[in-house]
N, C-alpha and C positions, 0 to 999 in steps of 0.2 A: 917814247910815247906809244912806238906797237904796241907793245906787250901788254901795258897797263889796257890799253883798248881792246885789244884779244881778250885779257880778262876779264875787263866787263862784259863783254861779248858772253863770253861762256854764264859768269854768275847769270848774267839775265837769262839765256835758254836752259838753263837749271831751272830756274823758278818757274818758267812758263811749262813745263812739261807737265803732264797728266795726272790728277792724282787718283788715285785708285783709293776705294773705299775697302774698309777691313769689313769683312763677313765674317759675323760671328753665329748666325742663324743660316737653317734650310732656304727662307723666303727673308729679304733686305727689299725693301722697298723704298729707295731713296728720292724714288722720283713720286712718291705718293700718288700710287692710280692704282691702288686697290685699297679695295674696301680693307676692315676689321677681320670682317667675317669671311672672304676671299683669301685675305691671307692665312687664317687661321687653317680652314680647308686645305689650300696649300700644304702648310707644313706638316698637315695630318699627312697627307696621300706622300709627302716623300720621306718621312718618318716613316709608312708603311712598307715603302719600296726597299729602304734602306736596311730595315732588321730583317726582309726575308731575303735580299742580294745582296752582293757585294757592289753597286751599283754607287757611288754617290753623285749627288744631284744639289742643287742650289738657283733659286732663280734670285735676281739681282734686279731693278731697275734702277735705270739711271735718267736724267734728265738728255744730258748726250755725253759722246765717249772723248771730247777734247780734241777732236782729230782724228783721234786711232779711231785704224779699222775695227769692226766688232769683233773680229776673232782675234787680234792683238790683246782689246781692252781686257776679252773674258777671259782667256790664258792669263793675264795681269794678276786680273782681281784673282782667280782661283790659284795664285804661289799662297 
């Protein structure tokens, strides 16, 4: 009867862990709290940074991070 219990145990904190959203733009706004026209500015000014540095940059919003701390989630999102 352990075991089968240890493994539900596990399946369930499997599913409850965090999910991280796939960034495929400079600006991801998931948590929608910028405008059209903010974001658009956005992506201009780190499109600019990025073709004259070696610099990259990504801003993300999220509604919240699940628990993780913010430096956890954003190392996350950015693998």
């Amino acid at each position: 009867m352990r075991p089968i219990l240890l493994l539900f145990l596990l399946i369930l904190v499997a599913s409850v862990q965090a999910q991280y959203p796939t960034v495929t733009q400079p600006v991801s706004d998931f948590a929608n709290i910028l405008s059209p026209q903010e974001e658009a500015a956005l992506t201009l000014m780190i499109n600019e940074i990025q073709q004259n540095s070696t610099v990259e940059i990504a801003i993300v919003t999220v509604q919240n991070t699940s628990g993780d701390g913010r430096v956890n989630y954003a190392a996350r999102v950015g693998e």
